[in-house]
The first five atom37 places (N, CA, C, CB, O) and aatype in JSON, in Angstrom:
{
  "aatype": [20, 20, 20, 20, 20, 20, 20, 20, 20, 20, 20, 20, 20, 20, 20, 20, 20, 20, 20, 20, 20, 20, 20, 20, 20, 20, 20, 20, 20, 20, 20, 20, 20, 20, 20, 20, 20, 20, 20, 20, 20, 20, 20, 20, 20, 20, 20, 20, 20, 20, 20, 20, 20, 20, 20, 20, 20, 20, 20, 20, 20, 20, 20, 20, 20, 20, 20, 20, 20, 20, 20, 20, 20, 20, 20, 20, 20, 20, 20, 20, 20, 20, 20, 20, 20, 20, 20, 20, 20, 20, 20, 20, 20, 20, 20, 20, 20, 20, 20, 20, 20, 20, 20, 20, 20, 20, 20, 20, 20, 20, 20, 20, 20, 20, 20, 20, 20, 20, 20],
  "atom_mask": [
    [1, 1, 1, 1, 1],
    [1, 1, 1, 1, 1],
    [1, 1, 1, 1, 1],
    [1, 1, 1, 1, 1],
    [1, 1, 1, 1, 1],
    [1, 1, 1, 1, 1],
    [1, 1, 1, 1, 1],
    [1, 1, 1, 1, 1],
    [1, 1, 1, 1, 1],
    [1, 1, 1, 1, 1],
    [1, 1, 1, 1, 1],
    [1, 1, 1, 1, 1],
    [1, 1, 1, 1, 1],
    [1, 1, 1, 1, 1],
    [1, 1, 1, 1, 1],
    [1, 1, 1, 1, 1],
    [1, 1, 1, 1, 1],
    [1, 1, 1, 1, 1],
    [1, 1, 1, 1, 1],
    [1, 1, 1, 1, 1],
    [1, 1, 1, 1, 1],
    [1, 1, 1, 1, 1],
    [1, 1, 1, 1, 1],
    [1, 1, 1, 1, 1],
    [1, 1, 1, 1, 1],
    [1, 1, 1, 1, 1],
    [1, 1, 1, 1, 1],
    [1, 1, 1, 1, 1],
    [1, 1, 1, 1, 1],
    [1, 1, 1, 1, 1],
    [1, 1, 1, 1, 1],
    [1, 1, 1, 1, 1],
    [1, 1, 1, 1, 1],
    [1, 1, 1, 1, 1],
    [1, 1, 1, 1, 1],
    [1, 1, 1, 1, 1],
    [1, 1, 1, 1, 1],
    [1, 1, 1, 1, 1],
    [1, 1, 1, 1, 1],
    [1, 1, 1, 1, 1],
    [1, 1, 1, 1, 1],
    [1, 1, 1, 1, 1],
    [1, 1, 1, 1, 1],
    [1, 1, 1, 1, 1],
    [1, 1, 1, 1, 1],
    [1, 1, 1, 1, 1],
    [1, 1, 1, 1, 1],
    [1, 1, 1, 1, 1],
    [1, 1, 1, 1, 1],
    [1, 1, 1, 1, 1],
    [1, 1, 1, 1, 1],
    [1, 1, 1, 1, 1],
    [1, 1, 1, 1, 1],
    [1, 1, 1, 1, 1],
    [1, 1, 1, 1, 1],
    [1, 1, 1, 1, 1],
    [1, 1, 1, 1, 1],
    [1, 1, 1, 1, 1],
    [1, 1, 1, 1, 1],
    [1, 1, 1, 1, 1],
    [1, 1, 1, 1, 1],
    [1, 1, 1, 1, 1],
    [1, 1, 1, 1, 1],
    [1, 1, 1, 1, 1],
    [1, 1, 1, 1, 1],
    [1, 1, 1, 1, 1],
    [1, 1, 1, 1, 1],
    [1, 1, 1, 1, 1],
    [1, 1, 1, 1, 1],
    [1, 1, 1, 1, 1],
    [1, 1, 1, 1, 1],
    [1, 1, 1, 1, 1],
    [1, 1, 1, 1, 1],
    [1, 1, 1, 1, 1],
    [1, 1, 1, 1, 1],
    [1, 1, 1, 1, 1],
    [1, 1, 1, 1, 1],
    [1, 1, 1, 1, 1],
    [1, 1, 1, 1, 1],
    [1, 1, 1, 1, 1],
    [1, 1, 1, 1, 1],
    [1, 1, 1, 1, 1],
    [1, 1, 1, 1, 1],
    [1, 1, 1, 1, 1],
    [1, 1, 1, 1, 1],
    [1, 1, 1, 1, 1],
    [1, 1, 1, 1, 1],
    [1, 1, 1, 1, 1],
    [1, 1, 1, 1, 1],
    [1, 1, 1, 1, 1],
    [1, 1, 1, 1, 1],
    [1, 1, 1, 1, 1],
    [1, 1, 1, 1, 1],
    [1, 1, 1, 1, 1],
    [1, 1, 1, 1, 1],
    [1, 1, 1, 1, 1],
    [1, 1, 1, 1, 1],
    [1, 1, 1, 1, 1],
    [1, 1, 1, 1, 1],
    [1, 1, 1, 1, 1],
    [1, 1, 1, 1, 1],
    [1, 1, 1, 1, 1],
    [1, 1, 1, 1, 1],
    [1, 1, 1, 1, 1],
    [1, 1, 1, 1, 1],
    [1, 1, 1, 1, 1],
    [1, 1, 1, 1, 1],
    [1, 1, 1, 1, 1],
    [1, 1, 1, 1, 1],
    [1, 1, 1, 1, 1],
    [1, 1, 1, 1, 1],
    [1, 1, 1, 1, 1],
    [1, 1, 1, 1, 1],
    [1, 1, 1, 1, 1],
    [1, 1, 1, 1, 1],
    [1, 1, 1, 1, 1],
    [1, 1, 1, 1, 1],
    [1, 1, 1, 1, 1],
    [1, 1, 1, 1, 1]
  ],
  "atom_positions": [
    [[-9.85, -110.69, 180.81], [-10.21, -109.31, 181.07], [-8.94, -108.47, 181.21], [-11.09, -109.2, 182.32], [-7.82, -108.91, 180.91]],
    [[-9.22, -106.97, 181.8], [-8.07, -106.36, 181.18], [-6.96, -106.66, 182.66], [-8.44, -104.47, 180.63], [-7.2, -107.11, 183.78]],
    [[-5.94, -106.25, 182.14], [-5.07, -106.27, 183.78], [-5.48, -105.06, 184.31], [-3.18, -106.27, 183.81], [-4.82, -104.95, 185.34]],
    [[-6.16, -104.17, 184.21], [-6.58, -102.78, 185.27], [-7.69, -103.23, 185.86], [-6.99, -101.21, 184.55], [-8.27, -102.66, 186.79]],
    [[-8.01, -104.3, 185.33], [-9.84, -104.71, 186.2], [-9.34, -104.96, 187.68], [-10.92, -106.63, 185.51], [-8.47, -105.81, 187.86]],
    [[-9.85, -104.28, 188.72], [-10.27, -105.04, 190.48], [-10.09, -106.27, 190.01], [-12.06, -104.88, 191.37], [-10.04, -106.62, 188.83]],
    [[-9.98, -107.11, 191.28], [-9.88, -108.45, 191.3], [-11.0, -108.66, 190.93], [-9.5, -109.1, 192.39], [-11.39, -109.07, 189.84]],
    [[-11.96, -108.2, 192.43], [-13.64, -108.49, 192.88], [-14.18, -108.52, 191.12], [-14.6, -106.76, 194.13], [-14.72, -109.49, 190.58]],
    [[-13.87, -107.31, 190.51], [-14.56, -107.28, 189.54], [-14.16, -108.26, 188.09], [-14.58, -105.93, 189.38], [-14.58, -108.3, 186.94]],
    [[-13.22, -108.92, 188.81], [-12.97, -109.5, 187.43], [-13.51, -110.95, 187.48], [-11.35, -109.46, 187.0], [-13.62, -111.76, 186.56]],
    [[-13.81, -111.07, 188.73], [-14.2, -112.34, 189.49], [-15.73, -112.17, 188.92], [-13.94, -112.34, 191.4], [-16.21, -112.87, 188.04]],
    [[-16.29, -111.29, 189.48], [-17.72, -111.17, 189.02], [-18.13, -111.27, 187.52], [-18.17, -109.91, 189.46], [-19.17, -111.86, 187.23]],
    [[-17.14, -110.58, 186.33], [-17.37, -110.46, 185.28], [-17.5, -112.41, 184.55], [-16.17, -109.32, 184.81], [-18.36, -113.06, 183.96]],
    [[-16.34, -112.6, 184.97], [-16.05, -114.25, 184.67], [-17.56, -114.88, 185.13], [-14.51, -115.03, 185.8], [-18.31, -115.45, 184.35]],
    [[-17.81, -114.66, 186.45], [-19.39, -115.44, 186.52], [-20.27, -115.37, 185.2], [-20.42, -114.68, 187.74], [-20.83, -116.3, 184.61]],
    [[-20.23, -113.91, 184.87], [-21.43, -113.25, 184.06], [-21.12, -114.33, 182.83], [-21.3, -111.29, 183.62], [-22.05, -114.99, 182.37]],
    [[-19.75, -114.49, 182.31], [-19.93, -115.25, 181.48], [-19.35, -116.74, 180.95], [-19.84, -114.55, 180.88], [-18.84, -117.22, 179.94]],
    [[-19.79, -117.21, 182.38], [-19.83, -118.57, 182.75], [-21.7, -119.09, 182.51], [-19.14, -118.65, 184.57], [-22.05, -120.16, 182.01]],
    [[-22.41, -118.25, 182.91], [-23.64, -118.33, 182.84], [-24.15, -118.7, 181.5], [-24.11, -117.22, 183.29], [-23.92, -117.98, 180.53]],
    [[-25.04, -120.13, 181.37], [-24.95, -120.4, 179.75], [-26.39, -119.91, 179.04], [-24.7, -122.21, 179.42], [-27.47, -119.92, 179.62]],
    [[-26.21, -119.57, 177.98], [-27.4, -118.6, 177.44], [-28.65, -119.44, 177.7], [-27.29, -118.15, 175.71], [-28.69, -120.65, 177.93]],
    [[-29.72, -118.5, 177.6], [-31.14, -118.53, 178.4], [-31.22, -118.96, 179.71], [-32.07, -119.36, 177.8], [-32.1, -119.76, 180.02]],
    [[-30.34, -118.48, 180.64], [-30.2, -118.79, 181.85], [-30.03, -117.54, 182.33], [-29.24, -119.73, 182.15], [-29.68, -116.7, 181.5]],
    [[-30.28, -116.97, 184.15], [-29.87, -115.96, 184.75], [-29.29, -116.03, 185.9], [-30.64, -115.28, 184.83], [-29.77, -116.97, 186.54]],
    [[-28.64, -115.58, 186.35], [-28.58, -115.14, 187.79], [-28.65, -113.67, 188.54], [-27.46, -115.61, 188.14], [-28.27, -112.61, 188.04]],
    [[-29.02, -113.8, 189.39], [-29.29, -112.37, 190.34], [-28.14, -112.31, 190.87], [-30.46, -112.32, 191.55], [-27.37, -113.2, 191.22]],
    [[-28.05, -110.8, 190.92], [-26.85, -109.83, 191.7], [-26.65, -110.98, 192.87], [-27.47, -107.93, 192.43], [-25.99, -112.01, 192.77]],
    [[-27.22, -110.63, 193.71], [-27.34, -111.96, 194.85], [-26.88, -113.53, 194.73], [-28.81, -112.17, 195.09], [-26.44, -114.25, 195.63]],
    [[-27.08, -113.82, 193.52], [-26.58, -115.19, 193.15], [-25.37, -115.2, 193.13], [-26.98, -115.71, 191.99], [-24.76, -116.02, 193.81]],
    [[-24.67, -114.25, 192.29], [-23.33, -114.22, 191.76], [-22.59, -113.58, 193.06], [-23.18, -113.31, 190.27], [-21.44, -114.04, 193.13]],
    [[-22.91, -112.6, 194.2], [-22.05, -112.78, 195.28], [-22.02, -113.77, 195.74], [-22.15, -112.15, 196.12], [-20.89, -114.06, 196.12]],
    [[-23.37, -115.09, 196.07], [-23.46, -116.12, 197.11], [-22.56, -116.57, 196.22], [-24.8, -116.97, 197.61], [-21.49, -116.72, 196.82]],
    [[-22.44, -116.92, 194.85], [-21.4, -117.72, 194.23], [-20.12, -117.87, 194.22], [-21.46, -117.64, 193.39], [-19.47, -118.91, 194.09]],
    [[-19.67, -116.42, 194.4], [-18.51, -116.3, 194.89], [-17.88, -116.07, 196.1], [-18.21, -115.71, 194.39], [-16.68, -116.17, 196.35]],
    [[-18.99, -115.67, 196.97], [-18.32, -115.98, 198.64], [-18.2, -114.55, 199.11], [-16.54, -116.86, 198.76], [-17.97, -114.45, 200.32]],
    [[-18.3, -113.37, 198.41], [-18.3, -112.54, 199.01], [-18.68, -111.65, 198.06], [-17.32, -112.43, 199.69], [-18.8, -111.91, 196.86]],
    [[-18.95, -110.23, 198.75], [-19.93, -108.98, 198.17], [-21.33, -109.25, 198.4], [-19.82, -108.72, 196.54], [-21.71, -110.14, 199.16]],
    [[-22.15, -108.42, 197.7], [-23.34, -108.42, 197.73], [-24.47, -108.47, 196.75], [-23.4, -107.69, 198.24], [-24.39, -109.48, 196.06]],
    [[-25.23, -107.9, 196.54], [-25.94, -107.83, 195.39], [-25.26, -106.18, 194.77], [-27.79, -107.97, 195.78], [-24.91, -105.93, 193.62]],
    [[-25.24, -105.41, 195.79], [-24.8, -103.94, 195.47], [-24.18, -103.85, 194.74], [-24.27, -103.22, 196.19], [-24.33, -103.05, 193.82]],
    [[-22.62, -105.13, 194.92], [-21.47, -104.8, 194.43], [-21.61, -105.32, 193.32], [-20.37, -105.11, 195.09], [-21.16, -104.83, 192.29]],
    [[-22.16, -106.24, 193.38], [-22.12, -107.09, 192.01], [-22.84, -106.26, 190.85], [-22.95, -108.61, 192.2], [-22.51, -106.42, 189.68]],
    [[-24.06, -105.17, 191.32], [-24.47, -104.41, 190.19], [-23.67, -103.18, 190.27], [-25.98, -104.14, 190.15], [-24.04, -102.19, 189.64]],
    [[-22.57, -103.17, 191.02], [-21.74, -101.62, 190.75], [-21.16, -102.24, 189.71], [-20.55, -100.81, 192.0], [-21.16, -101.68, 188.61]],
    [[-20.52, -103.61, 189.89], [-19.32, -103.97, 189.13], [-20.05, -104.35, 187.2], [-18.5, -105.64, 190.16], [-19.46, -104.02, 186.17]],
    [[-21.31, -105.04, 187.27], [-21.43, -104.97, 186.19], [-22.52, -103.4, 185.41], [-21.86, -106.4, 186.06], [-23.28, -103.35, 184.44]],
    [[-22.17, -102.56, 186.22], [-22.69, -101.37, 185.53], [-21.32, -100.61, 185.01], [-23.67, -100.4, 186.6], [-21.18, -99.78, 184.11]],
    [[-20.37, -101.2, 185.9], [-19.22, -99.91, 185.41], [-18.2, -101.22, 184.26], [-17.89, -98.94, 187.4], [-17.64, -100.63, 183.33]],
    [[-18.04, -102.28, 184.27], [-17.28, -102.96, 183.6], [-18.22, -104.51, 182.71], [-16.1, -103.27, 184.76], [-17.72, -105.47, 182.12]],
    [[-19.93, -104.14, 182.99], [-20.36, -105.65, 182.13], [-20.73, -105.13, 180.82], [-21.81, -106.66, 182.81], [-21.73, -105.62, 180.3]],
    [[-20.1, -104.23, 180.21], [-20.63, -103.77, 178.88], [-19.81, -104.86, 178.19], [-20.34, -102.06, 178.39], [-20.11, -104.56, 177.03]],
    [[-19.0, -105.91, 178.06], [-17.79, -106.78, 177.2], [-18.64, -108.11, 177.68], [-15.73, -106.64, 177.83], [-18.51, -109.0, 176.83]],
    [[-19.5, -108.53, 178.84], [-19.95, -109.71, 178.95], [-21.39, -109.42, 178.79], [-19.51, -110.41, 180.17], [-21.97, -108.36, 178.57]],
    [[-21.99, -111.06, 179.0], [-23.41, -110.8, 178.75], [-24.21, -110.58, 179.47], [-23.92, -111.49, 178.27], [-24.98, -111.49, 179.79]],
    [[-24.36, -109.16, 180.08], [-24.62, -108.19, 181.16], [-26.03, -108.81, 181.41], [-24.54, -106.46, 180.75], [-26.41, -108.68, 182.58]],
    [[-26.73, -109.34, 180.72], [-27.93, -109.58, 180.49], [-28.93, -111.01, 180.62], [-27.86, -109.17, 179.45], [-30.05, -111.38, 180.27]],
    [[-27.6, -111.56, 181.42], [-27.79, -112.85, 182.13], [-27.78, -112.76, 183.4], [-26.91, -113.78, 181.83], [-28.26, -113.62, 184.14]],
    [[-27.03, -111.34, 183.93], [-27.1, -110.95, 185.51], [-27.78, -110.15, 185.86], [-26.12, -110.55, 186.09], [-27.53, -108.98, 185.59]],
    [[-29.3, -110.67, 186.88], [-30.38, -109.54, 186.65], [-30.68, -109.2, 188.21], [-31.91, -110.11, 185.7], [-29.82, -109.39, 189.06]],
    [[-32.11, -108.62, 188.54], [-32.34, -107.91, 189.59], [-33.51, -109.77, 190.11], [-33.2, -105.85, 189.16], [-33.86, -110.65, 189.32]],
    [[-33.71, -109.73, 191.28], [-34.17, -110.82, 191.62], [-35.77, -111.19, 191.8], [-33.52, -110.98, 192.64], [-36.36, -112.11, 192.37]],
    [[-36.26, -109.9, 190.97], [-37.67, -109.87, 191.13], [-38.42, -109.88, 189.44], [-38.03, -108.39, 192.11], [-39.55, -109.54, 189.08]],
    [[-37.14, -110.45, 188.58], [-36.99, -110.79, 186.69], [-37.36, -109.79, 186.14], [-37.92, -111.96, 185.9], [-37.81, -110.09, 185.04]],
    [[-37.43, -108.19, 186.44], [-37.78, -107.41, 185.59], [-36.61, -106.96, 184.67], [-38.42, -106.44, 186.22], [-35.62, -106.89, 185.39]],
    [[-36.38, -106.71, 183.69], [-35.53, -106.11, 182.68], [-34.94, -104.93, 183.08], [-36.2, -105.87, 181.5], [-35.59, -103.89, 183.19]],
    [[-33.46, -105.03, 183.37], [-32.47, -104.01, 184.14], [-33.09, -102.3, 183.11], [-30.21, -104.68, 183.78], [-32.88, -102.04, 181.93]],
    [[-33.88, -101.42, 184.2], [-34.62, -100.39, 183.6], [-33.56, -99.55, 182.87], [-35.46, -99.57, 184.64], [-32.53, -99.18, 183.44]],
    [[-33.87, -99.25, 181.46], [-33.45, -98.52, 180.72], [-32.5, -99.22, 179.44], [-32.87, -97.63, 181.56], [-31.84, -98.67, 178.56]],
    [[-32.72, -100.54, 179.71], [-32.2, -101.57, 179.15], [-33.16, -102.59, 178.74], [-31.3, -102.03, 179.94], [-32.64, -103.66, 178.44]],
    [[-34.62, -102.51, 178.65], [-35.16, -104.06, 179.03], [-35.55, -104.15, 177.21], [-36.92, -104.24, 180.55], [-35.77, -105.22, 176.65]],
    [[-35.55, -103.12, 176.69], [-36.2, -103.51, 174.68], [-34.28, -104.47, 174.31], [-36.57, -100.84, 172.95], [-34.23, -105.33, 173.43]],
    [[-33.31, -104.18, 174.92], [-31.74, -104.89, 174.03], [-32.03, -106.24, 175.55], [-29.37, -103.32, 174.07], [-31.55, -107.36, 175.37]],
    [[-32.55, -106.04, 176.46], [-32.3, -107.06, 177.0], [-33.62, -108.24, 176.59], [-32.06, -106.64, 178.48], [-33.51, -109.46, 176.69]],
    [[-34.53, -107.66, 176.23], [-35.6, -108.47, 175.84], [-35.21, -109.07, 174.31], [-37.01, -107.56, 175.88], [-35.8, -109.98, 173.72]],
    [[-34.33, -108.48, 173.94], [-33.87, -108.84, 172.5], [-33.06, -110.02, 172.63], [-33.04, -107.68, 171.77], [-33.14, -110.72, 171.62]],
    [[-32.27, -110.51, 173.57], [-31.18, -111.24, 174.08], [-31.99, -112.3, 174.65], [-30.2, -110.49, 175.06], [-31.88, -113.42, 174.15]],
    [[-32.67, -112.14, 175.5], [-33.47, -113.28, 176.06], [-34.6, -113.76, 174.67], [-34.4, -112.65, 177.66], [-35.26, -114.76, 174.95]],
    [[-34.73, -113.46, 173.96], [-35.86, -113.88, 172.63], [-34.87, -114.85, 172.41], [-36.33, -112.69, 171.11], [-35.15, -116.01, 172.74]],
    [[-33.6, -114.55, 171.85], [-33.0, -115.05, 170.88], [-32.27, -116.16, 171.54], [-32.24, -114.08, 170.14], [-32.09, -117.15, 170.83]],
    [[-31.83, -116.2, 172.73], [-31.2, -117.21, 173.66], [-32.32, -118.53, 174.21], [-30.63, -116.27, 175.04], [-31.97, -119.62, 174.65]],
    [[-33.73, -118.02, 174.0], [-34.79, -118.88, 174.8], [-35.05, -119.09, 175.96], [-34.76, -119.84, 174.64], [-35.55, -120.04, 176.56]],
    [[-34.44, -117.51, 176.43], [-34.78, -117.68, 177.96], [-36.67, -117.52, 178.49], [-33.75, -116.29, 178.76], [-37.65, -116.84, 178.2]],
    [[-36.34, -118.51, 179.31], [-38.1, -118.62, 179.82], [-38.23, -117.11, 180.54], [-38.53, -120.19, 181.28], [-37.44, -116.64, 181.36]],
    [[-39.52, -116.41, 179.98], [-40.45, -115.08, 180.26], [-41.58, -115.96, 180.56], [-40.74, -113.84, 178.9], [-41.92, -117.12, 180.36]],
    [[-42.14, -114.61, 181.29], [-43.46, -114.75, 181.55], [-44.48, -113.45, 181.86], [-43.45, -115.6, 182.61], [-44.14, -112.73, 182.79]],
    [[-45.49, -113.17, 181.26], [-45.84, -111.94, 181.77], [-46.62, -111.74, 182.69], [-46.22, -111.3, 181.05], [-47.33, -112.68, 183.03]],
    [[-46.73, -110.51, 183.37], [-46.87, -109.7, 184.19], [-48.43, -109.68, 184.17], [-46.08, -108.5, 183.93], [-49.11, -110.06, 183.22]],
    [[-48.85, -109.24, 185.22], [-50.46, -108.95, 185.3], [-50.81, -107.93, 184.48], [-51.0, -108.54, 186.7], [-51.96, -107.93, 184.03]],
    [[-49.72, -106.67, 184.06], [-49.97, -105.93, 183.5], [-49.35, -106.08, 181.97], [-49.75, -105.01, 184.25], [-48.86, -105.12, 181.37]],
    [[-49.43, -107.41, 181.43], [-49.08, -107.57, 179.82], [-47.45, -107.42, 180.19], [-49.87, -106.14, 178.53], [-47.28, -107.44, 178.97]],
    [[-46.23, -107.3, 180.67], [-45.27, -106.98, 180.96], [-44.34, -108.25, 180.72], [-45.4, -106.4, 182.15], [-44.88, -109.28, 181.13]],
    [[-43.04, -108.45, 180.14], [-42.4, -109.55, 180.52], [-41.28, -109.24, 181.16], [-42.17, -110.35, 179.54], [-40.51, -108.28, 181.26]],
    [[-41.43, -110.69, 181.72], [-40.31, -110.57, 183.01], [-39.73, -112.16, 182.74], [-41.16, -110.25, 184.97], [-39.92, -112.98, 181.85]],
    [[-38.99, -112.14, 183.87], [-37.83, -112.93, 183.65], [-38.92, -114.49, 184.13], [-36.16, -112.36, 184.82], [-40.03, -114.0, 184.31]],
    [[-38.98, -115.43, 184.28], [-39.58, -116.7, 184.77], [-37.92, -117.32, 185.56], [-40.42, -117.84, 183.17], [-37.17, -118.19, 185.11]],
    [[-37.82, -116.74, 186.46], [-37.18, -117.2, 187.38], [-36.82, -118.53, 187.76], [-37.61, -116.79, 188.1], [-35.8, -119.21, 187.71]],
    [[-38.15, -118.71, 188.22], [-37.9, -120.64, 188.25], [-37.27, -120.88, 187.29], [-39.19, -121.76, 188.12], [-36.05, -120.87, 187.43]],
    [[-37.6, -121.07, 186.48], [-37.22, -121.88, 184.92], [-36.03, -121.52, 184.92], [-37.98, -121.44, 183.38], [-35.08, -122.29, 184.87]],
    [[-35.95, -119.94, 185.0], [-34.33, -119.35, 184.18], [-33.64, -119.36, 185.14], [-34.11, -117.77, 183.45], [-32.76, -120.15, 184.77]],
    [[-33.26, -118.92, 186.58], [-32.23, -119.31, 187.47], [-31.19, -120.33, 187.61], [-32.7, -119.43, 188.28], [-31.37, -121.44, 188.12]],
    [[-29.81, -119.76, 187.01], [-28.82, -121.02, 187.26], [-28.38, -121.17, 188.35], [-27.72, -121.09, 186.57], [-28.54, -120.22, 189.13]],
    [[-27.76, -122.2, 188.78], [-26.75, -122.03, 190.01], [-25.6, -122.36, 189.91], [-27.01, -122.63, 191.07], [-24.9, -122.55, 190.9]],
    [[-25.16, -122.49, 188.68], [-23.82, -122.45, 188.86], [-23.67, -123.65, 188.53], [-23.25, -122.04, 190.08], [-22.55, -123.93, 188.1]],
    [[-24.62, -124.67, 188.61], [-24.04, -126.48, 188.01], [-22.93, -126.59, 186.86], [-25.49, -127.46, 187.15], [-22.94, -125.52, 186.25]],
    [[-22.25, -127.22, 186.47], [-21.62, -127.4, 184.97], [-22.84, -128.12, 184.49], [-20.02, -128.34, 184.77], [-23.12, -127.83, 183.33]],
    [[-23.83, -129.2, 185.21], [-24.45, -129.87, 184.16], [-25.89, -128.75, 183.77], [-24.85, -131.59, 184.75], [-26.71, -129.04, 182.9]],
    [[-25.95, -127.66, 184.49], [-27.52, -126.85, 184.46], [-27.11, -126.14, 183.21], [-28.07, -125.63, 185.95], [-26.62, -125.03, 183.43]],
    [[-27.2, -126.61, 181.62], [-26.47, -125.39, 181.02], [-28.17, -125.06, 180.17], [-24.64, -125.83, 179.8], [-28.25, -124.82, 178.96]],
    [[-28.99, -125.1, 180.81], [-30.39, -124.31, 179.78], [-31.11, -125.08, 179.61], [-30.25, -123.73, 178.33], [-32.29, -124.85, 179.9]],
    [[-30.74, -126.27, 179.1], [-31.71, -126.92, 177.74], [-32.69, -127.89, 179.01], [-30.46, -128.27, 176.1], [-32.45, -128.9, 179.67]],
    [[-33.8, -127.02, 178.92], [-35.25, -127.69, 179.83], [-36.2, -128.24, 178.73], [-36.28, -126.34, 180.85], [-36.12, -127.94, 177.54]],
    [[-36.73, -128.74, 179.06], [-38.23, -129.3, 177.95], [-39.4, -128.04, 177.85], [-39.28, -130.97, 178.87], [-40.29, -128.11, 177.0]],
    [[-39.32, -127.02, 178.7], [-40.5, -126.2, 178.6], [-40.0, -125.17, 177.69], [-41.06, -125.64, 179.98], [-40.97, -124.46, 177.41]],
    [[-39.04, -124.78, 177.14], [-38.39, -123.76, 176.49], [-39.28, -122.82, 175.47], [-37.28, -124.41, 175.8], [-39.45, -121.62, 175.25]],
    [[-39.73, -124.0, 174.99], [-40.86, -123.52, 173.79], [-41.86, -122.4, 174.14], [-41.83, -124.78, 173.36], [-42.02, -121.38, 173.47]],
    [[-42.42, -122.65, 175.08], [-43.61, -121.34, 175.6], [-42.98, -120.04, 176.04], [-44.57, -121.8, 177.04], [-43.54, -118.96, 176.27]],
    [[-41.09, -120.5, 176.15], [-40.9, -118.83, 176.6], [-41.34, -118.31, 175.3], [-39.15, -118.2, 177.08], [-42.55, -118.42, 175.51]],
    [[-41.27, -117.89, 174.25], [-40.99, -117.21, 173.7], [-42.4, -116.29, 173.91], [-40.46, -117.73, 172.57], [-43.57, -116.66, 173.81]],
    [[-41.98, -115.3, 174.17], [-43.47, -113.98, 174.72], [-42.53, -113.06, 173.9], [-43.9, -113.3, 177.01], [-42.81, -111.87, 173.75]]
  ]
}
């Protein structure tokens, strides 16, 4: 990243893309991951600097599609195989269980249920 990036933020950005495709983590994840901040910071930092990573692996903790973003983020999760699931109201959202990383080296995606994300 660049040398003008914050530390905090460069720390956070590196999570975003450590995270291996069709996988997520929440704002919340990626501070507990790194030991400090919050969920706040972690979505200040990838609103003002996650346009270069895959912004779209770091989400809100209730799997809805970061608003105003969710048709390029629903495009990203199709194509990666991240597990969806919809909504009472026809809606897709993130399938949490399934898609939540934690950070393992060995958790990199590949589950046996993969197949039914595709919504």
């Amino acid at each position: 990243m660049s040398e003008e990036l914050p530390a905090y933020a460069e720390r956070v950005v590196e999570v975003a893309e450590r995270i291996p495709p069709g996988r997520v983590m929440t704002y919340g994840d990626v501070a507990e991951w790194l030991g400090e901040g919050g969920p706040r910071q972690v979505g200040r930092v990838m609103a003002l600097y996650g346009g270069a990573v895959p912004w779209w692996r770091v989400v809100r903790a209730d799997g809805l599609p970061l608003p105003g973003h969710e048709v390029r983020a629903l495009e990203h999760y199709r194509v990666e195989a991240t597990p969806l699931r919809l909504t009472a109201r026809g809606e897709p959202r993130l399938d949490m269980r399934r898609a939540r990383w934690d950070g393992s080296p060995g958790q990199d995606g590949q589950d046996g249920g993969r197949d039914e994300a595709h919504i």
